[in-house]
Structures are given as C-alpha cells and as structure tokens.
N, C-alpha and C positions, 0 to 999 in steps of 0.2 A: 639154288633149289628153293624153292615158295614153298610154306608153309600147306595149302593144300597138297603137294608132292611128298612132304616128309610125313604129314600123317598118313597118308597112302601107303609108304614104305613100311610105320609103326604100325598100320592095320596086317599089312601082308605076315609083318613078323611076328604077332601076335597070332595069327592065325595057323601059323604053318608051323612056328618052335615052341607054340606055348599055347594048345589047345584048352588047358584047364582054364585060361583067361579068356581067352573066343567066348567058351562054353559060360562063361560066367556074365559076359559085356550081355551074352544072348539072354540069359537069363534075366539081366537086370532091365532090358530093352521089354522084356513079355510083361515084366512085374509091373512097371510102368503102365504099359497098355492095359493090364487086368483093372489094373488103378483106376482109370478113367473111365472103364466099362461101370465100373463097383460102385461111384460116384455117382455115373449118369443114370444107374439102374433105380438106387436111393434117390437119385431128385426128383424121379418122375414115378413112385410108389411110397403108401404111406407105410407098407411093410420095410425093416430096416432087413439087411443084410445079414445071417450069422454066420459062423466062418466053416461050418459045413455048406451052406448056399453055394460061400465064395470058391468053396472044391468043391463043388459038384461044377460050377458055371468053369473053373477052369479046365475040365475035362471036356464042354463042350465045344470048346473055342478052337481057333485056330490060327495062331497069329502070321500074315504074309506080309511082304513088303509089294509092291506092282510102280514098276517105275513109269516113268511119263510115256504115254502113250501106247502104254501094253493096255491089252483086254483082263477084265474081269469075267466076262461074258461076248462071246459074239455071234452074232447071226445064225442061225441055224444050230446052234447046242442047244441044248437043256438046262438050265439054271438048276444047280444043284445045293447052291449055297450063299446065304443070306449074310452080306458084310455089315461089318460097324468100323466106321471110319475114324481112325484115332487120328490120324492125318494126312492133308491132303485134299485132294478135293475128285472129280470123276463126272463122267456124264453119262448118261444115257440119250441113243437116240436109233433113230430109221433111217435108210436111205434108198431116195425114192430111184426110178429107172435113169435119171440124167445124174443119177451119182451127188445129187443133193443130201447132204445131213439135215435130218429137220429132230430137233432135238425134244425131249421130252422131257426130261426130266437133270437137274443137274444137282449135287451133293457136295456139303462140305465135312468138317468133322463134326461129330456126334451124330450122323445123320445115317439112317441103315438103308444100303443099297441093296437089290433085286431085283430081278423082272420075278412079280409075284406072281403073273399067270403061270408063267413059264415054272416056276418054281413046285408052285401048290398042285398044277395041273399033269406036272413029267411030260410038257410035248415041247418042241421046237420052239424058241424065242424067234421074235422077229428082229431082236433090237439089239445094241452091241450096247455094252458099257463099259469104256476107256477112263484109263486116269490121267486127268489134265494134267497133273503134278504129281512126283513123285508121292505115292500114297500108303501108308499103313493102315490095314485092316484086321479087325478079329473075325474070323467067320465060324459059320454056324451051318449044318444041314438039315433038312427037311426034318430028318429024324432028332436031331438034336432039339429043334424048336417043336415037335411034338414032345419032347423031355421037358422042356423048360418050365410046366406047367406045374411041373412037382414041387416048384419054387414056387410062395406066395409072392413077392416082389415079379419074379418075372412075370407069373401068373395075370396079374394087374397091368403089369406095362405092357405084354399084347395087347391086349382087349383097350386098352389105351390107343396102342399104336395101331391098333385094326381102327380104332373109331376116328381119328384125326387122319389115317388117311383119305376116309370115304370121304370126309369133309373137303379136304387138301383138293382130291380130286372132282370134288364137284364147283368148288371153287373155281378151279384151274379152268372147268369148261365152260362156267358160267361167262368167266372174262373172255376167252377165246371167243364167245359168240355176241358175248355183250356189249362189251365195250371196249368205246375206240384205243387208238394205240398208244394218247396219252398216258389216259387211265391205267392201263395196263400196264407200263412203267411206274407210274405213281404208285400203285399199287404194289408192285413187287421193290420199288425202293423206300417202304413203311415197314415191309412184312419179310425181305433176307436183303437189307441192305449192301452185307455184305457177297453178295451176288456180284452188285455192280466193282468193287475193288481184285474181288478175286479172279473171275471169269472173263477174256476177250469179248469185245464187243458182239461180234459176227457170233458169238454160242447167244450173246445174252440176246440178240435180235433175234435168233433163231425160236429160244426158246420163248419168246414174247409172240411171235406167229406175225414177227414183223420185216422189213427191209432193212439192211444196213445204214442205207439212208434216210429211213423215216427214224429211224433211232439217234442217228447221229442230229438230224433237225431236231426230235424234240429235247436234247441235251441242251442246243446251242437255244432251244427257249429258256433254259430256267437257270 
C-alpha cells in the first residue's frame, strides 16, 4: 500500500468514526483561507483590519473547493457569485459555433473571478469559467459585495478593484488590436510571468488571440 492509499484510508476514518476531527481539519482548512483573504485585503487598503471587520467579512464568504475541470460558472447561468481564489488557478472563456474555446480571461491565486456583466446585470452569461487545477475559493454574492462597503478596507479595495479593472481591460484591447504577436507575449511575460509556468500553451495562445504555432515560433526566438 503507497502512502497516497493509507492517507486515503486515515482521511475515510477520520471522517466517518471521528467527525469532531473532520469538523476541526475543516475548520482549520477555512481559517487558513480567511488568512489570506485578511492579508490580501490589508496589502491592498491603507485602512487595517479590526476584528469585528474580520467577522463580519467571515459571514460573507463562502469557502468551496471545484476540482479540475468542474464549472464555477457556465454558459447560459447567471453569475451569482464573485470568487477569490486561495488556490489554484481557472479560466474563463467563449465558444465559438466550430466548438473553438477562445479564452478571455485566465486567474491565479489572489485573483477575484466573475463574469461581472453577468453578475452585476442578473442576465445570462455567455462565458464558462473552469478550474484548470484543482482550486479553492472564497466566494461572495451580489448582495454580499453590496455589504462589503460597510467595511472601510473593503470599502477602498472595490473602488480599487473597479479601477484597475477598467484599466486591465483597456489594456487587454489596446494589445489585441495593437500590437503584433510578439509584443503581446513580451508583454504578458513582464506583467503575469507566471501565466507562462502555470497555464498550457494552447490556453496561453488562446488567450494572447494568437496560433499555437505562432506562439511556439516566437518562444523558439528568444
């Protein structure tokens, strides 16, 4: 028996003759995650966290696991909830009538996923958003993130995270129309390096609005 089989067997027994220890591993699995939410909210607000903030923000959360290649969202739902990715990583994307993925968007950890039309608007997404990798998230609903404001830190990192999107996204369309397919590599291997380690080739061409092959040429340039 391999050590992946015996802690399999320790997880099953734990779970089934000794539920106060499940209930505790789970406990301790959320605390961690609240941790790094708590962190990341403080890095990016000059308001600090007090420990009323930190229950209130754990009332709004929601912590899931989505393993490889489940939906956080797909096609035709309605986005109802805003993740933060503790770990793992996920995509978004379209797919056109010849069943092409053409991707739009891809995430890693600390990075909050949504289809935000879909979200903000209550109508029909167009888009699916899968986890490459087994992925933990904290999630959050509409209503929640209308709460959120009651917090000065959160208060701050919206308006934050509203503004560095619009940027992000005008970005994204400037390169798409600007400039060639180098660039556009160069450019996203300065700005989520880690893009290119985490992601298959064929998401990260996708997501570049390029060919498999024009990707793999400009590699074997540099």
């Amino acid at each position: 028996m391999n050590l992946k089989s015996i802690f399999k067997d320790q997880i099953i027994f734990i779970k089934f003759v000794n539920p106060e220890i499940s209930l505790l591993i789970s406990m301790n699995i959320n605390q961690d995650s609240f941790l790094i939410l708590f962190n990341y909210i403080e890095a990016h607000s000059s308001s600090p966290l007090t420990l009323e903030d930190k229950e209130f923000i754990r009332e709004l959360f929601v912590y899931k696991k989505i393993s490889r290649k489940q939906f956080f969202l797909k096609q035709g739902e309605i986005c109802k909830y805003c993740g933060f990715i503790i770990n793992g990583s996920m995509k978004q994307y379209s797919v056109d009538d010849l069943g092409k993925e053409n991707v739009i968007n891809l995430y890693l950890e600390n990075w909050w996923v949504a289809d935000r039309e879909s979200l903000l608007g209550s109508k029909p997404t167009i888009y699916n958003i899968e986890a490459c990798e087994d992925t933990e998230i904290l999630m959050i609903s509409q209503e929640g993130i209308n709460e959120m404001t009651k917090v000065p830190a959160l208060n701050e990192l919206t308006k934050r995270l509203d503004m560095n999107h619009g940027i992000a996204m005008q970005n994204r369309i400037n390169n798409a129309i600007s400039l060639p397919a180098a660039e556009r590599y160069n450019n996203l291997f300065k700005t989520h390096p880690a893009f290119l380690q985490r992601f298959p080739q064929h998401l990260i061409a996708s997501y570049l609005g390029i060919t498999k092959e024009t990707l793999s040429r400009i590699r074997k340039q540099k």
